[in-house]
Each structure stands twice: as structure tokens, then as C-alpha cells.
N, C-alpha and C positions, 0 to 999 in steps of 0.2 A: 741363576744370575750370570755364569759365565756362558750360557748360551746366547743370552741375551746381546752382552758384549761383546760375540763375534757374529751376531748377526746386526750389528749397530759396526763392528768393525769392517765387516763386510759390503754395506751399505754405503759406508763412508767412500771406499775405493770404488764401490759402482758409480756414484755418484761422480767424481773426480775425476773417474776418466770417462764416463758419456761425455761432459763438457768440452771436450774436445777431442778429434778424430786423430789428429797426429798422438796425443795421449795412448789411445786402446792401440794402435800399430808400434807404439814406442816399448809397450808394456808386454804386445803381443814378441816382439824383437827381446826384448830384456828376460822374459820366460822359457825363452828358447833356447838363448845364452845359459842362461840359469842352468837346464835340463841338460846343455852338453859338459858344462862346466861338473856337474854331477858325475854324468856318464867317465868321465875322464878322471877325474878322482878314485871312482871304484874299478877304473881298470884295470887292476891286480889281481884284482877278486872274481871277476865278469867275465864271460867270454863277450864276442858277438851279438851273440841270438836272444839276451834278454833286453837289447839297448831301444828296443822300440815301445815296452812299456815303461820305461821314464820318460821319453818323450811323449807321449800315449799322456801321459797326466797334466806333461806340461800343456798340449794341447787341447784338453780340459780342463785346464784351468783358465787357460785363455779364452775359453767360450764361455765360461760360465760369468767373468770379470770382465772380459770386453766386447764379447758378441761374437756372431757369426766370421764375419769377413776379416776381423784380426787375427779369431780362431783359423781361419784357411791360410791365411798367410804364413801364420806358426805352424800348420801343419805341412805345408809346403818348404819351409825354412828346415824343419826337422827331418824331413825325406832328402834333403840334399845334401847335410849338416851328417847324416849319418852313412849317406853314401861315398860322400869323398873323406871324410875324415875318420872312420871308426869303420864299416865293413873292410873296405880298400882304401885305407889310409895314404892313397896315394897323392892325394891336392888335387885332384880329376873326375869327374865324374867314370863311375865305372858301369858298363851296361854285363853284368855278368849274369848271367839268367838267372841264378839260384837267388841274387842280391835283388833284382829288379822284382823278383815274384815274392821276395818278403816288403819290402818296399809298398806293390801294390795293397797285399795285405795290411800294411800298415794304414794305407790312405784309407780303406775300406773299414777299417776297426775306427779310426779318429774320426771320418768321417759320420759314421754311428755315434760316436761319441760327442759332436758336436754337435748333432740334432738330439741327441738324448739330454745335454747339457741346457739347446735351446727351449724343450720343451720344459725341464724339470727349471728354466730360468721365466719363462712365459708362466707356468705354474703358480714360481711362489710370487709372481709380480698380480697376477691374477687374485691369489688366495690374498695378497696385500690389499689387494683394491678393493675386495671384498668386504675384508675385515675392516678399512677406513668407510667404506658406505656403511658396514654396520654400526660402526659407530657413529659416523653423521647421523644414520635416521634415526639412533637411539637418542643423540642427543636431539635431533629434530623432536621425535616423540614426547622427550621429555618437555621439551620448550611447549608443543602447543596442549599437553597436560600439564604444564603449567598458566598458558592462558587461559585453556579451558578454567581451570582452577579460580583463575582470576574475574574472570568475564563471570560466572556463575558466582561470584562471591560479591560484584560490583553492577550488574546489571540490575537496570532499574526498575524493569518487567520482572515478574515471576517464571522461571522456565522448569518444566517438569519434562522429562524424557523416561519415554515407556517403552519397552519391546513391544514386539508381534502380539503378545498375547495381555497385554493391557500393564503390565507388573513396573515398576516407577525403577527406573536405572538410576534416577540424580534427581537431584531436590538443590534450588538455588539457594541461596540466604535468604533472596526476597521472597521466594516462595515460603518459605521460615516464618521470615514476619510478616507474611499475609494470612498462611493457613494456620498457624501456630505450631505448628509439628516441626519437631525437629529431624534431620533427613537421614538420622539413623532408626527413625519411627516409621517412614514410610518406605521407603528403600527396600525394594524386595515385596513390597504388596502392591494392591490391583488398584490402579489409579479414580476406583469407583467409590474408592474410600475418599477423596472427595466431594461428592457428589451429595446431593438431598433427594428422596424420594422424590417423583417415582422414575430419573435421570441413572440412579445407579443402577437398577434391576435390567434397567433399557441397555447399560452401556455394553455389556459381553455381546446380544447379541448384535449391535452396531459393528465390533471391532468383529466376529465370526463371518457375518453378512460383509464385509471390508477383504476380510481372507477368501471368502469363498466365491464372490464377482470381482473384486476389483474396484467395484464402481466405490469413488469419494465422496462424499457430501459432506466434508466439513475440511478437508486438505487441502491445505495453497487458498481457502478463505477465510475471511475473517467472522465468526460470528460471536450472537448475545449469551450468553449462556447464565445458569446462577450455579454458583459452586458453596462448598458447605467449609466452614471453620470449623476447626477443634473442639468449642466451646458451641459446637450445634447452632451457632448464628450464619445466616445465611448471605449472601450479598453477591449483585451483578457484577459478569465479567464479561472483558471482551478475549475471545480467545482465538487465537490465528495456529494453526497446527502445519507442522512442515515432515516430511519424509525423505528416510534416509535408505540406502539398502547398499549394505557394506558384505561382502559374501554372498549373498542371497539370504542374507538375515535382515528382516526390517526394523527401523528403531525411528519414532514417532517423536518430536520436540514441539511442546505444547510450551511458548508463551503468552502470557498472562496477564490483562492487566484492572485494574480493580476500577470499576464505574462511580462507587457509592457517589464520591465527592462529585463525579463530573455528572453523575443525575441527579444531585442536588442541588449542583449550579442552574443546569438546564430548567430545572421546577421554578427556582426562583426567579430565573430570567422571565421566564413562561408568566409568572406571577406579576412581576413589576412592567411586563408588556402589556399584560391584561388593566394594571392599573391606568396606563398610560393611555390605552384606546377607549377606556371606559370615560376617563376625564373626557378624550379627545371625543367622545357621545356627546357627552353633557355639556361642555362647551359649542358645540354644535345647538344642540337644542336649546341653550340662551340667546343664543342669536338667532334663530329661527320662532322664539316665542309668540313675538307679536303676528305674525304670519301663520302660528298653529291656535293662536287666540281667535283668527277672525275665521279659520277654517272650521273650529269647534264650534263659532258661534251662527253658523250658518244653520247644522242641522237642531240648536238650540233654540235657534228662532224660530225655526221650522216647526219644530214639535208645541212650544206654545202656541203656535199661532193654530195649527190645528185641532189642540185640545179646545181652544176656546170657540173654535169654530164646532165641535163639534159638540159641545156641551150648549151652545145656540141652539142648533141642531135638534137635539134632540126636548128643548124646550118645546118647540113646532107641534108637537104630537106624535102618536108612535106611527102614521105614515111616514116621516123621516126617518126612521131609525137603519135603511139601508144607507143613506146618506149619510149617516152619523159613523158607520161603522165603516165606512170609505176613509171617513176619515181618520179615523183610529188607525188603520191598517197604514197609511201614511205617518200618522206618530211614529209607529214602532219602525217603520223604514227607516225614517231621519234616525231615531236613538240607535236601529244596529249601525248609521252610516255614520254616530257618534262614537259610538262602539268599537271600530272599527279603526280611525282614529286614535283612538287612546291606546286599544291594544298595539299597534305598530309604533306609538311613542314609548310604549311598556318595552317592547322585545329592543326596541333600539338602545335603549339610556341603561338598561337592566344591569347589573355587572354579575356574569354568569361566567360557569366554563366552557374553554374551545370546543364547540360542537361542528363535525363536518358530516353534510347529508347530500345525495345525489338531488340536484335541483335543474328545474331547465331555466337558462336564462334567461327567457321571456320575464317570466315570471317573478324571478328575482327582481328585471330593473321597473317592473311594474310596481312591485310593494315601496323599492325605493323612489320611484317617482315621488309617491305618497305624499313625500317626505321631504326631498329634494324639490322639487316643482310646484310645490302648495301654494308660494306669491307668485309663480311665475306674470299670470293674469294681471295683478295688479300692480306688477311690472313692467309693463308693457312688452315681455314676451313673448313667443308665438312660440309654441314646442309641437315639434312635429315626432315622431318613430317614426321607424320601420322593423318589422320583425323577420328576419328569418328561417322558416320551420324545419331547416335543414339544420340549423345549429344545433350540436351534440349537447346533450346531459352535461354538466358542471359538478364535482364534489368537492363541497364547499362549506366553509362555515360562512352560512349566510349574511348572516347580523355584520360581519366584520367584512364580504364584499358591498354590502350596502351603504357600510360606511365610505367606501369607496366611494361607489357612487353617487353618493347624496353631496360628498364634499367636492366632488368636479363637478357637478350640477350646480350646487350653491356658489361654485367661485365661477362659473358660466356666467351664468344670471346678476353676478354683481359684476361682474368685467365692463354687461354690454349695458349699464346704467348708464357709461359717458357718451354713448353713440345712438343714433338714430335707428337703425334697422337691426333690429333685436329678434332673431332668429336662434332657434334651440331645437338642435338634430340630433336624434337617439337613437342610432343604430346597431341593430345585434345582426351580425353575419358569421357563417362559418369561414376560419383560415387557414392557412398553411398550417398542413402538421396535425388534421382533424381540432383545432382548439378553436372554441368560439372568441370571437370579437367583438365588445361593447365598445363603440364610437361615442365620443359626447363633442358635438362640432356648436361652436359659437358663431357669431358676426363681432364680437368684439375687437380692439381696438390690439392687440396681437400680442407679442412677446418683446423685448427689449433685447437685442443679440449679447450682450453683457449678463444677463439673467439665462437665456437661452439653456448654455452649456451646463448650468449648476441647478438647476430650477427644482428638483430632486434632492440637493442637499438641504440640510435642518438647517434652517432661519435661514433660509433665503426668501422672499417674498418680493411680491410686489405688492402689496397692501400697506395703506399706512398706517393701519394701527395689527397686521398680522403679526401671529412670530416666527411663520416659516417653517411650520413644522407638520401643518396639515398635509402635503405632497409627499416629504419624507413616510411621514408611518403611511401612506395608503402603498409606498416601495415597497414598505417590510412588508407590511401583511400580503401584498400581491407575490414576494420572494418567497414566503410560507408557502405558499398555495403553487410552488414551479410557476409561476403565470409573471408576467412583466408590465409594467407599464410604459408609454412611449408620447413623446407630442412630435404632431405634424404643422406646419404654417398653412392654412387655408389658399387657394389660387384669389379668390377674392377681397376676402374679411376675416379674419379671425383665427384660433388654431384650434385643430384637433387632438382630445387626449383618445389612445387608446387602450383600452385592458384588452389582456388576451389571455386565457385561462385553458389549462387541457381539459379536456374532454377526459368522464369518468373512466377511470382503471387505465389511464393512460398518464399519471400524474406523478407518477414515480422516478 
């Protein structure tokens, strides 16, 4: 304690007089006084020849309290203080050789002593500074182990940190109450203790193959992974892992975040979309009834009219019977061309799940013609294609780009009811970006520039009795598939929609 108090008294006076330069010269002058005032006291007792180690301290003391240049001063005031007053007391300076070569020795011993003072004062101001950074970075240390503390007890993700060799350094809260372990359970074993077959056998050698190339495949990204609870139930996560290397020691921070809820929203999204495009079938196909009535009843008349012609026929005698079976072979045309029909009403209206298959587009907007274009004729339509053999492969769920295309075909076709020159242009081309291009070009009466900009949002229409909703879902499903939909205003008559769809293994 009392060291304490005179390095706290010590401090006090270094302090007091750095603040001011006349201070250390006042103090350097006042030490000097001091040391002769001493000298002169014990001159009863003293000769001469020991009067340069009292000043000798006083001029040590002055370095060590006010620095260098005070220290010279007092050691200068002391060689002059001892020359004229105490060797040859004469009030004069005296140059007597014996005097001037204790003199020099003096300057040469305080001189020593002043840099032995400056160094042992640089030292303990050093060994201070030291000692204040180590306690700043202690208290630093403590503070961001205390965030750390915090951040891992409040974070809303799950974070596991693993060494080099897979072993769990920290276990967060939330990892707590995600895996059910508590982090004095896991702490110190191999992070494969969460994992389910066959994830954990695989994981040493991932993290050995990690040590021994380098190469990452799962660091600094994010992926799907399924991790194992306590209670042996299993469930998706999303896991992003980061690296750290403190020393040349690596330490791995895996957080964590649990899927279940968000793939259960997605399913049921998935579900209530599928309802919605299934309606959005079958309200199609009531509007389209009477048009798939007189389409059915073509090849229906056809095949009666044949049977009866050929049961004539063969009334005749059996030299008709080649003729008879002419015509039989026309029956069964018309019913597969009835056939035919009904199955592509079947795959339309169906309510199934999302199926995607590599398809060519051709072929696609040919089934949906089908379907789309059935009254065109008694329309007064004229539908023209064009195919392109260059356009790429499509992967696709079919059924739901058909919907597509059957409801811009149907809203064509009723556009151009209020106008005279009724023209329906089907074009499949390839476009920028290897994606193929379905064209659907009207002659009808165009777009309203009030409509124009929104025509894409739900319940907008231009229909009197629409709800605005058929453009919207063919966005989404087109937004499903990376592909877009877009209108152009024709030069002459009418506007153009077009889909544009990537081409397979390029749709990612």
C-alpha cells in the first residue's frame, strides 16, 4: 500500500509539472538550491571531494521528475554552484585544473545519470502503457464475451461452432430449442451428432477431404440440408457455414435455420394455387362448352352417318363388303378424332399435381390450339402459324402453359368479334437468350392506354362481365416457369401478347 502511495505521489508531481515548462525549470532551479543548501549544512562534517554526489542525486532527481533538459540545466547550475562556492569559495569562477577535471567528471557521471534516469523513466511510462492496454483489451475481451454471450443467448437463428476437427465449441439457446440438447450435452462432441443417417458417416470424411485440399463446398454458401433432434425426429434446414482461422487454428460457425413452417407454407401455397388454376380450367371450359358441343358433334355425326351407311352396304350382298369396311375404318377415325377430344378436355380440367417434362413448343401450342381455336371458324376468324424448327426444347408443365395459351387465344377471338378483319397469328420463334417465343397477334380493336399499364394486375379487365383475373395467373404461372409474359400494340390492328419461356437446363 505504501508503495502504491508514492508511485500515486510520484505521478501526481510528474503530472503537475509536464503541465508546464517554466514548472520542470522552476523545480529543476528549486532541486539545485535544495542540494547546495544540504551541501552547506554538512560542511563541518565534509570535506570538498564528496560534494558532487549530493548534487549527483539532486540532478537525478530532476531527470527522473522533469525530464531531460531541466535535468541539464540543474546539472549545469550544479557544476557552477560547486565551483565558485564550495571547491574555491571565492564568488568567481575558478579554472584550477584539479577542480575543472572533478567538475568534468561530474558532468560525465550526471550525464550517465540522466539518460540512465531517462531510460528507467521511458521504461516505467512504457511498462504503464502496457499495463493500461492490458487492461483495455481485458476489459475489451470481456465486453465482446459478453456480446458474444448475448448475441448466442438472443439470436434468432440456431449457431453451432465447431473446430478444425468437427467437435461443437458453443451451442446457442436457439440451438437448445431447436435440437433439444442442452449445450453442456453437446459441447466437446462431434457435430455429426446431429445429423441422421447416412449425413453423419459422410460428415469426417467431408471435414478430412476440407483439411486435406482446401476445396469448400458448403462455405460462405447457403444450403438444404436435414438435421436430427434429440427425440430422433428429423426436420429441414437451411444452413449457411462461415470460417474463421485465429492462429492458424480453424473454427467453423454454422447458422441454422429450421424450414419445417416455411415448407409447409410453400405446400400449401402450392395447394391453394393449384385450386385456383384448376377453377381458372373449368371456368374456361364453361365458356367454351358450346364451341366443344358442336366440335364433338362433328365426329358424332360422322360415325352415325357412316355406320348407317355401312350397314346399307352391306345389305347389297357380300360383293360390297369392301365398301362396307371402308367405311367402318372411317367410324373408328371420327371416334379416335372423338377420342381425342375428350382426352385433351380430360388433361385440361383434370386437377392433378405440378408436373414439368421437356416438351417442344410446337407441339405444345398445337394440343392447345385444340382447345383454344375450336370456334375460331364459326367466328369468323382466319388463324394463321408459323413454326419455327430452331426453337429450343421448353421444361414445362404443360397443362398450366396451355392454360396460357388457350386464355390469350380465347380473349383474341373475342376481342376481334367487334371488328371486321378478324385475323389470328400464331407464332413460335427462337429469342434472345436461346428462349423460345409464343406470339399470339390479333386484328382487334387494341388496348385502352388507361388499361395499358395495369393489364397484368387482378381484376383489371376490359370485359363486361370479366373478373380480371385470367392475365394475372397466366403472370404467375409464366413467373414459375423464369419465362414472362409482355403486350406489344400492332403497326396496323390490334396487339400482340408474348410468352417467352427458357429453353431446357437453362431455366434456373
Amino acid at each position: 500500500m505504501f508503495r502504491n502511495s508514492q508511485q500515486a505521489t510520484f505521478q501526481r508531481i510528474s503530472v503537475w509539472v509536464s503541465a508546464s515548462p517554466v514548472r520542470a525549470y522552476g523545480l529543476a532551479v528549486l532541486i539545485t538550491l535544495t542540494a547546495y543548501l544540504v551541501r552547506v549544512g554538512l560542511a563541518h562534517s565534509l570535506d570538498a571531494r564528496p560534494t558532487f554526489s549530493i548534487f549527483s542525486f539532486g540532478v537525478l532527481a530532476t531527470a527522473v521528475l522533469c525530464g531531460v533538459r531541466p535535468a541539464i540545466l540543474a546539472m549545469v547550475l550544479s557544476a557552477v554552484v560547486v565551483n565558485v562556492f564550495i571547491l574555491e569559495p571565492t564568488g568567481t569562477l575558478s579554472f584550477n585544473p584539479r577542480d575543472l577535471v572533478d567538475i568534468v567528471l561530474f558532468v560525465i557521471i550526471a550525464s550517465g545519470m540522466i539518460g540512465l534516469a531517462r531510460l528507467a523513466t521511458a521504461a516505467a511510462e512504457h511498462a504503464e502503457t502496457a499495463l493500461v492496454r492490458q487492461r483495455q483489451l481485458g476489459d475489451r475481451l470481456q465486453a465482446e464475451e459478453a456480446t458474444q454471450r448475448a448475441i448466442l443467448a438472443t439470436i434468432p437463428d440456431a449457431m453451432v461452432v465447431i473446430d478444425a476437427k468437427g467437435v461443437i465449441q458453443s451451442f446457442s439457446s436457439a440451438a437448445e430449442t431447436l435440437f433439444g440438447y442442452a449445450a453442456a450435452e453437446v459441447c466437446g462432441k462431434n457435430v455429426k451428432m446431429l445429423m441422421p443417417q447416412p449425413f453423419r458417416e459422410e460428415h469426417d470424411g467431408y471435414i478430412e477431404r476440407f483439411r486435406r485440399t482446401g476445396e469448400a463446398r458448403i462455405i460462405g454458401r447457403g444450403r438444404r440440408v436435414t438435421a436430427l433432434k434429440k427425440d430422433g425426429t428429423t426436420f429441414p434446414m437451411d444452413l449457411a457455414v462461415g470460417e474463421a482461422n485465429v492462429a492458424g487454428s480453424r473454427t467453423f460457425v454454422g447458422f441454422i435455420r429450421d424450414l419445417t413452417a416455411k415448407l409447409e407454407s410453400e405446400r400449401h401455397l402450392q395447394s391453394l394455387q393449384s385450386e385456383l388454376l384448376h377453377a381458372s380450367r373449368l371456368n374456361a371450359m364453361g365458356e367454351m362448352s358450346a364451341a366443344l358441343a358442336h366440335e364433338l358433334n362433328q365426329p358424332l355425326t360422322a360415325i352415325a352417318n357412316y355406320a348407317k351407311a355401312a350397314r346399307r352396304t352391306l345389305s347389297l350382298g357380300a360383293e360390297k363388303i369392301e365398301d362396307a369396311q371402308s367405311m367402318m375404318d372411317k367410324t373408328a377415325a371420327q371416334a379416335i378424332r372423338a377420342g381425342e377430344i375428350i382426352k385433351r378436355l380430360r388433361e385440361f380440367v383434370e386437377h392433378r399435381e405440378v408436373t414439368r417434362t421437356i416438351e417442344t413448343p410446337a407441339k405444345v401450342v398445337e394440343e392447345a390450339m385444340a382447345l383454344g381455336v375450336v370456334d375460331a371458324a364459326e367466328s369468323g376468324v382466319r388463324v394463321k402459324t408459323q413454326f419455327d424448327d430452331a426453337t429450343p426444347q421448353i421444361y414445362i408443365d404443360k397443362v398450366q402453359i396451355q392454360q396460357v395459351l388457350v386464355n390469350l387465344m380465347r380473349n383474341a377471338i373475342e376481342a376481334m368479334q367487334s371488328v371486321e378483319v378478324r385475323d389470328l397469328s400464331i407464332t413460335v420463334s427462337l429469342a434472345e437468350g436461346n428462349a423460345a417465343e409464343i406470339a399470339i397477334c390479333d386484328t382487334g380493336p387494341g388496348l385502352a392506354p388507361e388499361v395499358a399499364g395495369r393489364l397484368f394486375q387482378p381484376f383489371v379487365t376490359t370485359k363486361k362481365s370479366g373478373m380480371g383475373v385470367g392475365l394475372s395467373i397466366c403472370q404467375s404461372i409464366l413467373q414459375a416457369h423464369n419465362g414472362r409474359i409482355w403486350v406489344t400494340t400492332n403497326a396496323g390492328a390490334g396487339i400482340t401478347f408474348h410468352v417467352s419461356l427458357p429453353a431446357a437446363g437453362t431455366e434456373a
